[in-house]
C-alpha positions in Angstrom: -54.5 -55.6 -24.5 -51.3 -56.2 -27.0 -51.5 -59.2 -29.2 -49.1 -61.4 -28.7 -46.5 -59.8 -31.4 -47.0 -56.3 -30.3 -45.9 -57.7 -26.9 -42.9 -59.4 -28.3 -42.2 -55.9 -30.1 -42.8 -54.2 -26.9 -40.5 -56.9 -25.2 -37.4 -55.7 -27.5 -38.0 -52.1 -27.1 -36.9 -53.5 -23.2 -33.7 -54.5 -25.3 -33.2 -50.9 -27.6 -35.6 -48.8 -25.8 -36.3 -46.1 -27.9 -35.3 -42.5 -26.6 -35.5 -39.5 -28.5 -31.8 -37.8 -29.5 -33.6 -34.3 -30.1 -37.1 -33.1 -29.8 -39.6 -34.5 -32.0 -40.6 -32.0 -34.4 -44.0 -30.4 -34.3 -46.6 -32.6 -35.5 -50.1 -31.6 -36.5 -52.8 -32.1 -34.1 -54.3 -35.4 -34.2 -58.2 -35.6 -35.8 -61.1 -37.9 -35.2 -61.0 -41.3 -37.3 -62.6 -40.4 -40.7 -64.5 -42.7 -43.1 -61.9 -41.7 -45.7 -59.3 -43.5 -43.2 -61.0 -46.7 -43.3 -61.8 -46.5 -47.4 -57.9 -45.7 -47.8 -56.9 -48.2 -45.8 -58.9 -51.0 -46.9 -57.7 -50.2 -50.4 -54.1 -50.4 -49.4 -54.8 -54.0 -48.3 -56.5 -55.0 -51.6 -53.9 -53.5 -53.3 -50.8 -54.6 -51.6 -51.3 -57.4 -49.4 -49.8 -60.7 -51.1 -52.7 -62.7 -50.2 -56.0 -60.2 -49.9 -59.4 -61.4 -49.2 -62.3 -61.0 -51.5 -63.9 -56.8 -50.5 -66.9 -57.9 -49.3 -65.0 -60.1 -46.7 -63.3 -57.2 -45.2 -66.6 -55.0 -45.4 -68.5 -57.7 -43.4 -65.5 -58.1 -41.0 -65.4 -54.1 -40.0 -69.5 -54.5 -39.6 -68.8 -56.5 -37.2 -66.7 -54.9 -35.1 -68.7 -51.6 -35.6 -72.0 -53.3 -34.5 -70.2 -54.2 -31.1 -69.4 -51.1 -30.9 -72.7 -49.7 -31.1 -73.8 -52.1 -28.7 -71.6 -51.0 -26.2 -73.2 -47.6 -26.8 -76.5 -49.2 -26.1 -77.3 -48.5 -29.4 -78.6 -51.6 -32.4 -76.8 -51.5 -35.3 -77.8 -55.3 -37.0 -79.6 -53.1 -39.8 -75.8 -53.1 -41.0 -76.0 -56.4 -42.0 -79.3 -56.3 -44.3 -76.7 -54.4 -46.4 -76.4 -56.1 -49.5 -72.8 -55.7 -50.5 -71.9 -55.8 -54.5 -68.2 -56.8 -53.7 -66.9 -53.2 -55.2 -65.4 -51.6 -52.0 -65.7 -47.9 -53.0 -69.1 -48.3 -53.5 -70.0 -50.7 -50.3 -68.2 -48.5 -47.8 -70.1 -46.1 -49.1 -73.4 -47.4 -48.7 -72.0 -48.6 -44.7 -71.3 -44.6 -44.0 -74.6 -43.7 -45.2 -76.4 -46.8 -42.8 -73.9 -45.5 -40.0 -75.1 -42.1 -40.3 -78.0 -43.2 -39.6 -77.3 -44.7 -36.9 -75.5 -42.4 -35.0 -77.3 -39.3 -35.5 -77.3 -37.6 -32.6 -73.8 -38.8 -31.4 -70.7 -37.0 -30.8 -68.2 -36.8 -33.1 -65.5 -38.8 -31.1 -68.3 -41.7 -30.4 -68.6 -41.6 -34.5 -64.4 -42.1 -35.0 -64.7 -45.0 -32.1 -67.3 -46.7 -34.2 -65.0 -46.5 -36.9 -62.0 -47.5 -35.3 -63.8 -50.5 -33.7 -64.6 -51.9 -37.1 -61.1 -51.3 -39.0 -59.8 -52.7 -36.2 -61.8 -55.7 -36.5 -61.2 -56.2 -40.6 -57.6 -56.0 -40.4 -58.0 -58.5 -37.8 -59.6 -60.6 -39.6 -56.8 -61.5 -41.4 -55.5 -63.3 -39.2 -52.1 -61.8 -40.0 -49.3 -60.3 -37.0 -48.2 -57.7 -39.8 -51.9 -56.3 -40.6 -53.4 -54.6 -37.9 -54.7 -51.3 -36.5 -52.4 -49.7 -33.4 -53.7 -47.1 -31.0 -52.2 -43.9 -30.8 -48.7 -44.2 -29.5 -49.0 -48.0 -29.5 -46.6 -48.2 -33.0 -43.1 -48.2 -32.6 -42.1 -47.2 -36.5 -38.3 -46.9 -37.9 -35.4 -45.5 -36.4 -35.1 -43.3 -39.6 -39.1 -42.8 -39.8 -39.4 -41.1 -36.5 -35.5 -39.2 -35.6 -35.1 -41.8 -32.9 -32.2 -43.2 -31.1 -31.1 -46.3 -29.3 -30.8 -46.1 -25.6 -31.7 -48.8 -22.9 -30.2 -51.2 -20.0 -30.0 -54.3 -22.8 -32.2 -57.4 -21.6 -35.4 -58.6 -22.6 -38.4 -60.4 -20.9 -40.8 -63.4 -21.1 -44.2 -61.8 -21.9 -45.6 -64.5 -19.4 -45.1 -64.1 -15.7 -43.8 -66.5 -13.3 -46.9 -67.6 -10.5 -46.0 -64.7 -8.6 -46.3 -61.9 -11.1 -42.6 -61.6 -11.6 -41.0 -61.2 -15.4 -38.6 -63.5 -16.2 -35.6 -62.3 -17.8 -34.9 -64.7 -20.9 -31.6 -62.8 -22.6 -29.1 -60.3 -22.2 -26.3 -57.8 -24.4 -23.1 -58.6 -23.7 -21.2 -55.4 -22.3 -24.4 -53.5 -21.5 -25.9 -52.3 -17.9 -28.1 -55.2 -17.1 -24.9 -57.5 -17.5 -22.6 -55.2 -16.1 -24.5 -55.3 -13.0 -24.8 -59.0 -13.0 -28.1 -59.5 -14.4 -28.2 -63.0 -16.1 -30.7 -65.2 -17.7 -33.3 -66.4 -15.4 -33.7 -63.9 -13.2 -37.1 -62.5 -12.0 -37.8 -58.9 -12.8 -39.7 -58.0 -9.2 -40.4 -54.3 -9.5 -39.1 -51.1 -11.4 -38.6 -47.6 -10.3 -40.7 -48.6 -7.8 -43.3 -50.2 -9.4 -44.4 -53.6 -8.9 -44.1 -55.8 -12.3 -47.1 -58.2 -10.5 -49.3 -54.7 -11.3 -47.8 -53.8 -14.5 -48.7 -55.0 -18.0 -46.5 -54.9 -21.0 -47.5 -51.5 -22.2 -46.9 -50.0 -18.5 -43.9 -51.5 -18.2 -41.8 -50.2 -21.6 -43.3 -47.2 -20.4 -41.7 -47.6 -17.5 -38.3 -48.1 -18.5 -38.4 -46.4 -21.7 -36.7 -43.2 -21.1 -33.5 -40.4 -22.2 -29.8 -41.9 -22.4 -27.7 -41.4 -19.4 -30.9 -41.1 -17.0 -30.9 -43.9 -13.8 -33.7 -46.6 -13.1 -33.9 -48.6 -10.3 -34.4 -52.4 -10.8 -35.8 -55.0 -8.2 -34.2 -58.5 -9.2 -34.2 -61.8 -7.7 -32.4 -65.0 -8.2 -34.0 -68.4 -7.1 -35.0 -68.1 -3.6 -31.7 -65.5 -2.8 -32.9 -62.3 -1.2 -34.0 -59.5 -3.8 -31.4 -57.2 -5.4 -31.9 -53.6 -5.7 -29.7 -52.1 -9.3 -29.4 -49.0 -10.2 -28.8 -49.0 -14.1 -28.0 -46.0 -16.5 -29.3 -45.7 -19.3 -27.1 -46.2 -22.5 -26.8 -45.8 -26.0 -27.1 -49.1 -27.6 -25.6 -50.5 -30.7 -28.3 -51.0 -33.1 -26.4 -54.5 -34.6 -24.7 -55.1 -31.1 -21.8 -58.1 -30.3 -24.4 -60.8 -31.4 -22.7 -64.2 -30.4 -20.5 -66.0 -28.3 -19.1 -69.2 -29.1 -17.1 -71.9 -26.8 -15.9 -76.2 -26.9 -18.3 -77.6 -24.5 -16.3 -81.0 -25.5 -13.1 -81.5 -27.2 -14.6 -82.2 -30.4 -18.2 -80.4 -30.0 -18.5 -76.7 -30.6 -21.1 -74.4 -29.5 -22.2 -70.7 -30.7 -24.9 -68.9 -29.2 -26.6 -66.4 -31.9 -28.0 -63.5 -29.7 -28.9 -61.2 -31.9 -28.8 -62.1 -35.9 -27.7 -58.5 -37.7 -26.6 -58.0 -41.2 -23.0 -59.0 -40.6 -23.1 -61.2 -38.3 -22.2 -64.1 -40.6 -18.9 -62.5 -40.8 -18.1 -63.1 -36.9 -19.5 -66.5 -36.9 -17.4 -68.3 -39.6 -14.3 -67.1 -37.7 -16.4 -68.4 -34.8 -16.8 -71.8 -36.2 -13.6 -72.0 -37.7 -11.3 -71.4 -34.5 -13.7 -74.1 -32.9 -12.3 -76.2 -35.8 -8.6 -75.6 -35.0 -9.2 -76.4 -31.8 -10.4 -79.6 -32.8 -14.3 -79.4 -33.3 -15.9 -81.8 -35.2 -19.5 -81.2 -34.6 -21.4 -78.3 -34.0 -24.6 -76.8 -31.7 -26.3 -73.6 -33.1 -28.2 -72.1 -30.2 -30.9 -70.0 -31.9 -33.2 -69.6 -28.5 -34.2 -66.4 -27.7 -32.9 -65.0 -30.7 -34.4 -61.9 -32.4 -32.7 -60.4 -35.9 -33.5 -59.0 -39.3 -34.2 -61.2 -42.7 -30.9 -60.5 -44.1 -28.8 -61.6 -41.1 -30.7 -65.4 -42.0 -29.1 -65.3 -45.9 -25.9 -64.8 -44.4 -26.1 -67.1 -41.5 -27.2 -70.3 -43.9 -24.7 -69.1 -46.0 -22.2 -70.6 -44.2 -23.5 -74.1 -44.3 -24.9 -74.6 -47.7 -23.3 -74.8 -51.2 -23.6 -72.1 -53.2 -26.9 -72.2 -55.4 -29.4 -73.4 -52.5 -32.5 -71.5 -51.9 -32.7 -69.9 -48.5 -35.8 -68.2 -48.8 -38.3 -67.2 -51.0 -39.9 -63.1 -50.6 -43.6 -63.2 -51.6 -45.1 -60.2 -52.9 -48.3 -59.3 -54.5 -46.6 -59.0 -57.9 -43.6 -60.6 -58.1 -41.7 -63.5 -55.8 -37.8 -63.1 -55.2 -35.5 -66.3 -54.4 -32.6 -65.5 -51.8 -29.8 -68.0 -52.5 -26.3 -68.6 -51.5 -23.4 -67.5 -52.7 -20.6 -68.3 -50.4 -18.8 -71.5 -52.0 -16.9 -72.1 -48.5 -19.3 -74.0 -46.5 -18.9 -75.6 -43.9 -19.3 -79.0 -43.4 -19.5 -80.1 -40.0 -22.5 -81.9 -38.2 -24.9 -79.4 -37.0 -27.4 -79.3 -34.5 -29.4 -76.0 -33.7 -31.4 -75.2 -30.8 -35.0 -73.3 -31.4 -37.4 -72.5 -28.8 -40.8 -70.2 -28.8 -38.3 -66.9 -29.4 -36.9 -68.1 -32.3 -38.4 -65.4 -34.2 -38.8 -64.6 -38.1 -35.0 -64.5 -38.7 -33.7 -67.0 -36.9 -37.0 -69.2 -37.2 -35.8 -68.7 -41.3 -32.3 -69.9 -40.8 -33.7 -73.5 -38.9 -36.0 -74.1 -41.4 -33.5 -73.6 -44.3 -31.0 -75.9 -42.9 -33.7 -78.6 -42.2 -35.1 -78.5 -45.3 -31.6 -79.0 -47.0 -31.0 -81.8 -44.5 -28.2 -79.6 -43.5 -29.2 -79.9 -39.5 -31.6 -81.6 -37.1 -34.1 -78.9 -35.2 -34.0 -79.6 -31.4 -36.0 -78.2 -28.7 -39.6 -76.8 -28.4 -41.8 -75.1 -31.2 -41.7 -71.9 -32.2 -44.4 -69.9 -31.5 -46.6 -68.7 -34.8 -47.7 -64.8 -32.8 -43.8 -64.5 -32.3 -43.2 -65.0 -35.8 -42.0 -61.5 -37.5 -41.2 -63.6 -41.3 -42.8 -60.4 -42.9 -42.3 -56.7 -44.4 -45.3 -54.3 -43.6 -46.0 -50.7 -44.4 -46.9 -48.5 -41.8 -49.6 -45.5 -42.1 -50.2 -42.9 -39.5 -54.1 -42.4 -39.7 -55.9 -38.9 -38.7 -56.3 -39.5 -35.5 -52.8 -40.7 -34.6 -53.3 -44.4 -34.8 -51.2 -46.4 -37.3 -52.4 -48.9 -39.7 -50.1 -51.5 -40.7 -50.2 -53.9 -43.8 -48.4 -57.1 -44.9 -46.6 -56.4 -48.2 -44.6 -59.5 -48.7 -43.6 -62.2 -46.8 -40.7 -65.2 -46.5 -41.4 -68.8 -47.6 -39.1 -71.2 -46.7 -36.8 -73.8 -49.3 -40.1 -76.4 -49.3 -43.0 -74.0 -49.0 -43.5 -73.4 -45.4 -44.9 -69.9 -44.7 -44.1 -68.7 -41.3 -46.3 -65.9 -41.5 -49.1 -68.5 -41.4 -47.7 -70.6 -38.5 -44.4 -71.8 -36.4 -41.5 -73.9 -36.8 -41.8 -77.6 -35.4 -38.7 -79.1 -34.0 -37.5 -82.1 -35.1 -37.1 -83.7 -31.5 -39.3 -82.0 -29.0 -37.4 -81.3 -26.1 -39.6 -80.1 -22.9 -38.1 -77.9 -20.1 -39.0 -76.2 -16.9 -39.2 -72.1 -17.5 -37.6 -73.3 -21.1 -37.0 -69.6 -22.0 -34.8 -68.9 -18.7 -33.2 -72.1 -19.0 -31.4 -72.1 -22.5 -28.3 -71.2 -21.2 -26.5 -74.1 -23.0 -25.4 -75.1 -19.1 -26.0 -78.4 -16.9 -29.2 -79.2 -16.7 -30.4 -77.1 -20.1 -32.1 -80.6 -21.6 -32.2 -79.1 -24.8 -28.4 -78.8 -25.1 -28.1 -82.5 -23.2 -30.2 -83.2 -26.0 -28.3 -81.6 -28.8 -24.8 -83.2 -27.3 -26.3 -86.6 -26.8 -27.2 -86.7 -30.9 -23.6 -85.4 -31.9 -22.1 -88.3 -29.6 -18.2 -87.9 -29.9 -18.0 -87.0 -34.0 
């Protein structure tokens, strides 16, 4: 079963599904999980991890995953935990791969590298950290650039949570691509693709699913309220990696409102000419909509640029050996009230821009709180282990203005809004309460 981040990952590969452009090049044939595997990858968490536990904690954690394990096997393995560790990990896990083979004499090989697996599994776990964690095979999506991959897809993503009767709800949309073309729009219940029932599907099944070569057809089941279901067929596409990410409108003669979609590298750019045509047309106030919203790091220094003197601190990057302070540079900023709109998916870059601007006392945060296994405030490193799994490991991570680490937790709104189906429903429309919200505390500026 994905953790909740892996989902939300798997959820945006709905939005850039990866395809390959060319064939993958040959890749050498995947090997049981060796001890050296663990050892090397323990190490790298010691070494580089901004906030690693004591050896002995992580030793004690991958016992216990091993143990259940062994237990599944029908096999006892508590004589693991007579071990008395000395806190040295070289030394330790050696001492564990003697006990263990032991303990498994007489087993097969691939029974020995799912021991294994079962206990790195359960130390990098025991972190209690989205970016550190062990991947099956096939289960890590890794860089455009790492793997020769290209962007192609029908541009929406999903809700990881289904609606009462099995059906995913679909929570946001790229302007210009299939899903919209077709007439797709937030809210609507993903029934069944290419044939398949979403009710019998799980994340991993789906992107599956729908993952597939540019310029290739799948066939959608959609349905809208109680209308009959719509049958789509959508062609793949190649999709712009930093696509069209917002839209911006008066939703009163002196209120402005733009909707961040997607929060890329230059995004900043199209947003002050946003904001500043809102202003000639007579804005005086202003609602940032960051529901839904997925992006990279440096898309949020941009972003807060544009509302904060030069000088302030956007973010601090926490490493293990050295901590780097973002600031602004942009002496232009703007000025105008500021209200912005967060829900569960505002995720690590967006989630970063909020809690900048409330910290400064730059904006009031309205709507529901962000949820901490969607938060993505992070850089990892990625290792591809010998038997095709990849070990990931927190490297450094993004504090925000007054201390708050997202990696650790979520973003609280200032005034909790609750909604019906709140994802489906931030569509900054009649009957969104979080925008009633947002327009009843800007008033008539």
């Amino acid at each position: 079963m994905l953790s909740r981040l892996e989902a939300a990952l798997a959820l945006i590969l709905l939005l850039v599904v990866l395809a390959p452009a060319s064939a993958e090049p040959e890749r050498t044939p995947s090997q049981p999980l060796r001890m050296a595997d663990v050892l090397a990858t323990l190490v790298r968490v010691q070494e580089e991890h901004p906030s690693p536990p004591e050896p002995a904690f992580l030793v004690r954690a991958g016992m216990r995953g091993a143990v259940r394990e062994m237990q599944e096997m029908g096999l006892a393995g508590d004589r693991l935990f007579a071990l008395e560790l000395t806190g040295d990990l070289n030394t330790d896990m050696a001492a564990v791969e003697r006990i263990l083979d032991s303990l498994l004499a007489g087993r097969s090989q691939a029974e020995r590298a799912q021991v294994l697996w079962a206990g790195l599994f359960e130390a990098l776990g025991s972190l209690e950290d989205p970016g550190t964690r062990l991947h099956p095979p096939g289960g890590y999506a890794a860089t455009l650039e790492e793997l020769g991959y290209s962007l192609g897809g029908v541009g929406f993503f999903v809700d990881e949570e289904k609606d009462d009767q099995g059906r995913l709800v679909i929570i946001e949309l790229f302007e210009g691509f299939p899903a919209e073309r077709q007439g797709i729009r937030r809210g609507d219940r993903l029934v069944a693709v290419a044939g398949h029932p979403t009710a019998d599907l799980d994340v991993n099944e789906l992107v599956d699913i729908i993952r597939g070569p540019v310029g290739t057809r799948i066939e959608l089941v959609v349905q809208r309220g109680n209308n009959p279901v719509r049958r789509l067929g959508l062609t793949r596409e190649w999709l712009n990696p930093n696509p069209k990410g917002s839209e911006a409108r008066l939703v009163r003669p002196r209120v402005g409102y733009v909707k961040v979609k997607y929060l890329g590298h230059r995004l900043h750019h199209d947003v002050r000419r946003q904001i500043e045509d809102l202003q000639a047309r007579g804005a005086r106030g202003l609602i940032l909509d960051l529901r839904n919203c997925p992006g990279v790091p440096a898309g949020a220094i941009g972003l807060t640029d544009l509302f904060l003197p030069t000088g302030k601190l956007v973010m601090t990057e926490v490493g293990r050996a050295e901590e780097i302070g973002w600031k602004t540079s942009d002496p232009a900023a703007l000025e105008l009230p500021t209200v912005v709109l967060i829900n569960r998916y505002t995720t690590g870059a967006a989630a970063l821009v909020a809690g900048a601007l409330r910290d400064h006392g730059r904006a009031v945060l309205v709507g529901e709180d962000t949820d901490p296994d969607e938060m993505q405030a992070f850089e990892k490193v990625a290792e591809e282990l010998s038997d095709g799994s990849t070990a990931t490991v927190t490297v450094s991570y993004y504090r925000l203005p007054l201390g708050k680490r997202l990696w650790r937790g979520g973003l609280r709104a200032d005034l909790e809004v609750p909604m019906p189906d709140p994802t489906a429903r931030a569509t900054a429309e009649p009957g969104d309460l979080q925008f009633e919200k947002a327009l009843e505390l800007l008033g008539n500026p």
